[in-house]
C-alpha positions in Angstrom: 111.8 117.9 -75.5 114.0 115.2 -75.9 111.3 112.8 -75.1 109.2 113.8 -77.8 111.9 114.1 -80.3 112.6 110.6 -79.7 109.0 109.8 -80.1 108.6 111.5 -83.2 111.7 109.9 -84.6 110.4 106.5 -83.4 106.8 106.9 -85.3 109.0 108.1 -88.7 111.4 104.8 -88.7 108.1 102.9 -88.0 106.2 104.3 -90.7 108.6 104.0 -93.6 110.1 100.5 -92.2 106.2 99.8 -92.5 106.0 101.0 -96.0 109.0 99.7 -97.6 108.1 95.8 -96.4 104.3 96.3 -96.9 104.6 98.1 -100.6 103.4 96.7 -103.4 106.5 95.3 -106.1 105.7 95.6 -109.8 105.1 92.5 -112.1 108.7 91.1 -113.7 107.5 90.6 -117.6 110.0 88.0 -119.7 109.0 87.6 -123.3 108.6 83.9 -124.6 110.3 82.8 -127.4 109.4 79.2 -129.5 112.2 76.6 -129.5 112.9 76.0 -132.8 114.0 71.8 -134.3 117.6 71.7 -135.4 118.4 73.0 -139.3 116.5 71.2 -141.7 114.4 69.3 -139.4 110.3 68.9 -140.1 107.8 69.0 -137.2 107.5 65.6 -136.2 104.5 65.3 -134.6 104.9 61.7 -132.9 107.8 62.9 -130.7 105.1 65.9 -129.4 102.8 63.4 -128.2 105.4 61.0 -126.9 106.5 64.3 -125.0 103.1 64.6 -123.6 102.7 60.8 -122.2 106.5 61.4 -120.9 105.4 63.8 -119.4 102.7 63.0 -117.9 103.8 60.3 -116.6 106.5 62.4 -114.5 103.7 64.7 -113.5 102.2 61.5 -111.6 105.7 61.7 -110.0 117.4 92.8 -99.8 114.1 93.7 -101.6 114.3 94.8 -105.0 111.5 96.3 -106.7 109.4 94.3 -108.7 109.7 95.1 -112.8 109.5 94.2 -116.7 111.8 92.3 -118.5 111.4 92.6 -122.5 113.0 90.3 -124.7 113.1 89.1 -128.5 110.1 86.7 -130.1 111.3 84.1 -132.6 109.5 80.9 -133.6 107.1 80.3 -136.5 105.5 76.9 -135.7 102.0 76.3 -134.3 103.1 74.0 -131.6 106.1 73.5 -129.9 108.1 74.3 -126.5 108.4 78.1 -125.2 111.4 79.3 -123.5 112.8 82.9 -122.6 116.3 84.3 -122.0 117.4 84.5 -118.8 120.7 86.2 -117.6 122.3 84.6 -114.4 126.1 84.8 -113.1 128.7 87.8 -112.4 129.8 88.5 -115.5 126.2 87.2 -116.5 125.6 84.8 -118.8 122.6 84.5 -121.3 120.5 80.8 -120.9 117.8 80.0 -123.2 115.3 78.4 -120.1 112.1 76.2 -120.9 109.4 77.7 -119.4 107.8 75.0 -117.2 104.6 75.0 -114.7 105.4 71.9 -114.6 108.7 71.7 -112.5 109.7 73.3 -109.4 113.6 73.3 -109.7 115.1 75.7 -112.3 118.3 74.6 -113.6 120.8 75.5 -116.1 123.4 73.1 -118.1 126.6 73.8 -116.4 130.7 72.1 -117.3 130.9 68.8 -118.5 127.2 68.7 -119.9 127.9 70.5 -123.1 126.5 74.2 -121.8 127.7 77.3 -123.6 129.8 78.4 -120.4 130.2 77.2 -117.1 128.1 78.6 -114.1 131.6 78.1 -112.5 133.2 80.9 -114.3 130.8 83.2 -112.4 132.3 84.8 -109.5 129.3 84.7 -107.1 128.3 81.5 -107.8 128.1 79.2 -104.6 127.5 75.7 -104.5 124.8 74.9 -101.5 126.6 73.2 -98.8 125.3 69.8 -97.1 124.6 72.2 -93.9 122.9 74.4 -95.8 119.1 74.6 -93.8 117.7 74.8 -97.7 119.5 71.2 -98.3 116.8 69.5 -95.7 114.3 69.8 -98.2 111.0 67.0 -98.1 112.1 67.3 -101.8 112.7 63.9 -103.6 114.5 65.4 -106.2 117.5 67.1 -103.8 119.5 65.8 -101.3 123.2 65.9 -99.7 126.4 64.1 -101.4 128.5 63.2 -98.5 131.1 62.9 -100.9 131.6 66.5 -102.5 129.7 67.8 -99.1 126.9 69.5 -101.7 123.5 69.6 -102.0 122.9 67.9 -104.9 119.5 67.6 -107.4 118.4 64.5 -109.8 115.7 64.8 -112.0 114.7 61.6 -113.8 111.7 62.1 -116.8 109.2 59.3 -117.5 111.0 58.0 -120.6 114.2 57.9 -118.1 116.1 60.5 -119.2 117.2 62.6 -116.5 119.7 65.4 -115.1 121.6 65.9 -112.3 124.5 68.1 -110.7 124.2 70.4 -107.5 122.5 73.5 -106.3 124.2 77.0 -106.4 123.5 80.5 -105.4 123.8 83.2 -107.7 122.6 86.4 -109.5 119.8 86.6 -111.7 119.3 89.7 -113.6 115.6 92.0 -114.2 115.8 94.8 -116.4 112.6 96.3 -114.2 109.9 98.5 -114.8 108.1 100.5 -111.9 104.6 102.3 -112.5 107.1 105.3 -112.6 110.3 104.3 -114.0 112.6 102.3 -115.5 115.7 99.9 -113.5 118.0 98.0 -115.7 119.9 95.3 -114.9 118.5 94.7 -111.1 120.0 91.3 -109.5 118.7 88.8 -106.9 120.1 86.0 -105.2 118.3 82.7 -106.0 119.0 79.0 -106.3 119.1 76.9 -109.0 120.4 73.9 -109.7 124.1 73.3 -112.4 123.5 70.3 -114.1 126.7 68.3 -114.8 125.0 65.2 -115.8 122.3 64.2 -118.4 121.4 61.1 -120.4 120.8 63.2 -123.7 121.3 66.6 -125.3 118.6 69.1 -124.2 117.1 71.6 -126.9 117.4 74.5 -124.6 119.7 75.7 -121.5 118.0 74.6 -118.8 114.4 75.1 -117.1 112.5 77.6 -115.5 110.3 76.8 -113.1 107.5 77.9 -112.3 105.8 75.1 -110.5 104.6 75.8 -106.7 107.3 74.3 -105.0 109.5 76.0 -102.3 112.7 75.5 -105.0 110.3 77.4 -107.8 111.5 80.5 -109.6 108.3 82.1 -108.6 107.8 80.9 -104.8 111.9 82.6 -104.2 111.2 85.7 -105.9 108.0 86.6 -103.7 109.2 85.1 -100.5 111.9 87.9 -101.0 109.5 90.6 -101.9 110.7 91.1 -105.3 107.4 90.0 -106.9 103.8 89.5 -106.2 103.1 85.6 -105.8 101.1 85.1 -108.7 102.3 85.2 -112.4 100.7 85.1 -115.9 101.4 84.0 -119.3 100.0 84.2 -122.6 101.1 82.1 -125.8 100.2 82.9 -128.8 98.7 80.0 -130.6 99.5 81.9 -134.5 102.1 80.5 -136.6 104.5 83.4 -135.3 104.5 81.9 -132.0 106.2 83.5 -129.2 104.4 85.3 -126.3 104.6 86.6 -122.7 105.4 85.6 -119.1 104.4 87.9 -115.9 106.2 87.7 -112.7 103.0 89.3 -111.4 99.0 89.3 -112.2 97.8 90.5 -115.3 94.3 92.6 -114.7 92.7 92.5 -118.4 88.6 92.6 -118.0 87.2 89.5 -118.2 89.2 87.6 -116.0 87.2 84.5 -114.6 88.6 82.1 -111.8 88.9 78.7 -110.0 90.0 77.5 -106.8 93.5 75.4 -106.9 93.6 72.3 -105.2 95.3 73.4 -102.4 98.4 71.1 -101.3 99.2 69.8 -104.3 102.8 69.4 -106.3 101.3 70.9 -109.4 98.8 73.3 -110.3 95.7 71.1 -109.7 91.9 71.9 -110.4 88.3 70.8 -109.9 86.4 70.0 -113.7 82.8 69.3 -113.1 81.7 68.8 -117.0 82.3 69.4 -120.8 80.2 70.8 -122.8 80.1 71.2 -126.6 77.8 73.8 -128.4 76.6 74.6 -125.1 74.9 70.7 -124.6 76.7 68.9 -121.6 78.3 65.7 -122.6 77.3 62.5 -121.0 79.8 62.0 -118.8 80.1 60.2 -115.5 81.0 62.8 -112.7 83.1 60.1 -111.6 85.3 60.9 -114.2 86.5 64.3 -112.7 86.2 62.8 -108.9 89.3 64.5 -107.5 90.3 61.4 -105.5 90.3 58.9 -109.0 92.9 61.3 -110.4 94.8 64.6 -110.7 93.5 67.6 -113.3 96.0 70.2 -114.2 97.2 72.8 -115.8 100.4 72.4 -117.4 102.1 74.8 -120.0 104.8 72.3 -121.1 102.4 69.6 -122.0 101.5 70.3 -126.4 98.1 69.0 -126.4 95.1 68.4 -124.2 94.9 64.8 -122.6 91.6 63.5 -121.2 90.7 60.6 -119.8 88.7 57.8 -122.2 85.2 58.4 -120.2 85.8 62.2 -121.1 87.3 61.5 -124.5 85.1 59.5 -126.3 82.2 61.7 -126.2 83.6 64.9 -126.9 85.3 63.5 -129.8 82.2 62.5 -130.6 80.4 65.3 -130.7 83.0 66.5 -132.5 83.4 64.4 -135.4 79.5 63.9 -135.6 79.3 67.5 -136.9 81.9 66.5 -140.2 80.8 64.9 -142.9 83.7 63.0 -144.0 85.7 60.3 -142.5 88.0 61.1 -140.0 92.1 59.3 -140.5 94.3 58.7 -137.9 97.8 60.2 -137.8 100.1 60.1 -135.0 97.3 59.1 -132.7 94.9 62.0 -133.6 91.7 62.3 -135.7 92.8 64.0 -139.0 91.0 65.0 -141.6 93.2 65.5 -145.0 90.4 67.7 -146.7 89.3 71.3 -145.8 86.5 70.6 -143.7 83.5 73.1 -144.6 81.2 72.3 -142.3 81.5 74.8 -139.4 83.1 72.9 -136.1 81.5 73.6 -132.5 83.0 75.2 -129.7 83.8 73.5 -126.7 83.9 74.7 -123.1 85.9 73.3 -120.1 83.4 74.1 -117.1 85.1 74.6 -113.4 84.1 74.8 -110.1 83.3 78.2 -109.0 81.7 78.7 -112.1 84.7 79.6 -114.6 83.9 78.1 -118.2 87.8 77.6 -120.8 86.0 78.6 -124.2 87.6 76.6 -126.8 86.7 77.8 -130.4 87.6 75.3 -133.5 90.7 77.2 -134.4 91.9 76.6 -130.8 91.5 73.0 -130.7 92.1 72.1 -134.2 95.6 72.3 -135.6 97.4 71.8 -138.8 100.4 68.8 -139.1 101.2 68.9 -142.3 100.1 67.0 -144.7 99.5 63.4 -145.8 100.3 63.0 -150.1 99.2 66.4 -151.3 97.0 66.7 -149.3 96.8 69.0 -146.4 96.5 67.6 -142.6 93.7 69.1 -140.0 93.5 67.5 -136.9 91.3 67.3 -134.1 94.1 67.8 -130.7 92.6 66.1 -127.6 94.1 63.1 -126.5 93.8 59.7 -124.5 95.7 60.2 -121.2 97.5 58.2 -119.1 95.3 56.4 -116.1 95.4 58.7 -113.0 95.5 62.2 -114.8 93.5 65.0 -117.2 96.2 67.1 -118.4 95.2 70.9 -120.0 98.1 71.7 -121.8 99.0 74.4 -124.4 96.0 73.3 -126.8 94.0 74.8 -124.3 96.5 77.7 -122.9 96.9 79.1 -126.2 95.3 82.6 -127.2 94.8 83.2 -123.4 96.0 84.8 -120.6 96.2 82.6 -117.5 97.1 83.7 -114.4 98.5 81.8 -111.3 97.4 83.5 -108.5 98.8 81.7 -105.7 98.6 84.6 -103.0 94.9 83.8 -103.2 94.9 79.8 -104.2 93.5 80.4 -107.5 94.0 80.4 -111.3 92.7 83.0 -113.9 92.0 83.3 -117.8 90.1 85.2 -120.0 90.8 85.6 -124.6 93.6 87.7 -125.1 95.9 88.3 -128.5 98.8 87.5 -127.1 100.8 89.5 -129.6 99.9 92.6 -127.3 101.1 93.8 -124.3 98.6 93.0 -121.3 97.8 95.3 -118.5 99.2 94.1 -115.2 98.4 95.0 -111.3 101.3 96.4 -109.3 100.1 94.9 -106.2 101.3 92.8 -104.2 99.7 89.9 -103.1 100.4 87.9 -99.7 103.5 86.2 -100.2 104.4 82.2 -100.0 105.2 81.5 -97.1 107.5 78.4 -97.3 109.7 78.1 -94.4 112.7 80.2 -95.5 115.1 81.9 -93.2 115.7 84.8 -95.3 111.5 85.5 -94.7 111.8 85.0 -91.1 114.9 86.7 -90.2 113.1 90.5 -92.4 109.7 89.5 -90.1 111.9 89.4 -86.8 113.4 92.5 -87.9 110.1 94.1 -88.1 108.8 93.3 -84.8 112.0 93.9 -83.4 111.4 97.7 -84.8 107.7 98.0 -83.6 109.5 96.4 -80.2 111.5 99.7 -79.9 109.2 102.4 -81.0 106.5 100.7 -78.0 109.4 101.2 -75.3 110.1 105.1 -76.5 106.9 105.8 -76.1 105.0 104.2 -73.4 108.4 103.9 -71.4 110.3 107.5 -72.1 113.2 105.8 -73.2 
């Protein structure tokens, strides 16, 4: 009798240790709000394309259930920088955080940088420690300060301004949605980095990252169970601005994929051509040849940046279909007229077969105006040597998903001032080498360990 008590209580332990690590956490969901200029500042539309070549040029350089998190939209201009609100710290403290694709260490602006309060206030806040196992990082951008004895980050951009400061542990707060209820005000540990230093003011708090780096806001959260590892977003390109961001996979019809380049600091993919109207452009495959330079996909980068080979002809194409002379403000085509002849569409063709349909109204944007006159321009742009960079031209009115369970990224036309459907699966996580990961994994073998010796052994 006792023997087959403790069997039976052996198989029950199993089977819900089983289904607590194995289930499925539900998608974290942060609304995205536009930065806005300071009072009584006017778009300025060189400093979003000198943003883009900085940017590019630093481009070449206990489980909690999964949830929702619903915020505020604000912002009313057609391009610009999106950021959410992101509560971290014990009492917790709001940041306004960048959203970023691009980076891999989130980071908020901490004493002695001008931030609205000091991480330091927060009573679980804990500066990583030189002996820290996460300080060893292959990371260029963190190392150890023999000095204070922390693990300290530097960030430098490609027009050299940079931050700097140390890494900390602390809360960060999900009000979460399950498929069957609500959980406010959930908290996980994470790591981010308190920036004490920077060469200028920052618009925003900080950054959240969401690159696919071990240090990345997205990479943490899945390796902990808390989230599936893939995320989506959707910015809405209308003046209203604004949109979502998915800590899971959104699962609209329609949804077409390509392959990530695997091993890669960013979120790289294969192009193979450009086509406008439907006609492939002349282009030199050599162009998109993997091992010439880097193609990605980038959220914080404005416009679209293409290399001259690719350039030329699709603007081109472009411009051959409109009657009038084209100006050239800020570095783009412009036209300062209402242009009636109807534009063509242009599609961004992948390997695997997934075509980016870009209709006129995606890839032509309105800057203003030049004399009375009205400004319409046309927003590719020449990229630096080395790179193709898909930024938020050709994000916008999507949703794209990141779907690095399976190595992959997703889109399909959305109106992003809707709510998308999103899977509560969860999909294998990241495995970066984490203790936290490998200390719940031994604990699970440990338990299958034990319920093998009561029952083959009598124990």
């Amino acid at each position: 009798m006792a023997t087959t008590l403790s069997r039976t209580f052996a198989v029950a332990v199993l089977i819900v240790v089983m289904v607590v690590y194995e289930a499925g956490s539900s998608p974290v969901v942060l609304q995205l709000e536009r930065a806005l200029p300071r009072l009584n500042h006017t778009l300025d539309v060189a400093a979003l394309l000198a943003h883009d070549l900085r940017r590019s040029s630093r481009l070449q350089q206990s489980p909690v259930p999964g949830g929702v998190v619903d915020f505020p939209l604000h912002g009313n201009f057609e391009i610009g920088i999106h950021y959410t609100k992101v509560k971290l710290g014990t009492p917790p403290t709001e940041f306004k955080l960048l959203v970023d694709t691009g980076s891999t260490i989130s980071w908020v602006l901490c004493s002695g940088t001008g931030g609205q309060v000091s991480v330091l206030r927060s009573s679980t806040s804990r500066a990583l420690p030189c002996s820290d196992w996460r300080c060893k990082s292959k990371d260029k951008s963190v190392g150890c300060s023999r000095q204070s004895n922390q693990c300290g980050f530097s960030i430098i951009y490609g027009d050299l301004s940079s931050i700097s400061g140390y890494l900390v542990a602390d809360q960060i707060y999900f009000d979460m949605y399950t498929s069957q209820t609500r959980l406010p005000d959930r908290t996980v540990p994470i790591i981010f980095g308190c920036g004490t230093h920077q060469s200028e003011p920052f618009e925003v708090d900080g950054i959240l990252a969401l690159g696919p780096g071990a240090w990345s806001i997205i990479t943490q959260l899945s390796e902990e169970g808390v989230t599936p590892s893939a995320f989506s977003h959707c910015l809405n390109g209308g003046l209203e601005g604004g949109g979502t961001l998915v800590l899971g996979e959104a699962s609209e019809p329609g949804m077409v994929y390509t392959p990530l380049v695997p091993s890669k600091p960013h979120y790289n993919v294969q192009l193979h051509s450009i086509a406008v109207n439907g006609q492939m452009l002349p282009i030199d495959s050599k162009v998109f040849d993997l091992s010439q330079r880097e193609i990605i996909i980038d959220s914080g980068t404005t416009y679209a940046l293409l290399a001259a080979d690719a350039l030329y002809p699709l603007m081109d194409a472009i411009t051959g279909t409109i009657p009038s002379t084209p100006v050239t403000f800020s570095g783009l085509s412009c036209y300062d007229q209402s242009i009636s002849a109807p534009l063509p569409t242009v599609s961004f063709n992948f390997i695997g077969g997934g075509s980016m349909l870009l209709k006129p109204e995606d890839y032509l944007v309105q800057l203003g105006s030049l004399g009375p006159a009205s400004l319409h321009c046309i927003g590719f742009q020449k990229a630096p040597d080395g790179l193709i960079v898909l930024g938020e031209l050709v994000l916008k009115n999507k949703i794209i998903v990141y779907d690095l369970g399976q190595q992959r990224i997703g889109w399909t036309p959305y109106d992003c001032s809707q709510p998308m459907n999103v899977s509560i699966a969860l999909s294998p996580p990241l495995h970066h080498k984490g203790e936290s990961s490998s200390y719940k994994r031994l604990g699970v073998c440990g338990l299958v360990l034990v319920y093998i010796l009561l029952y083959f052994f009598d124990i």
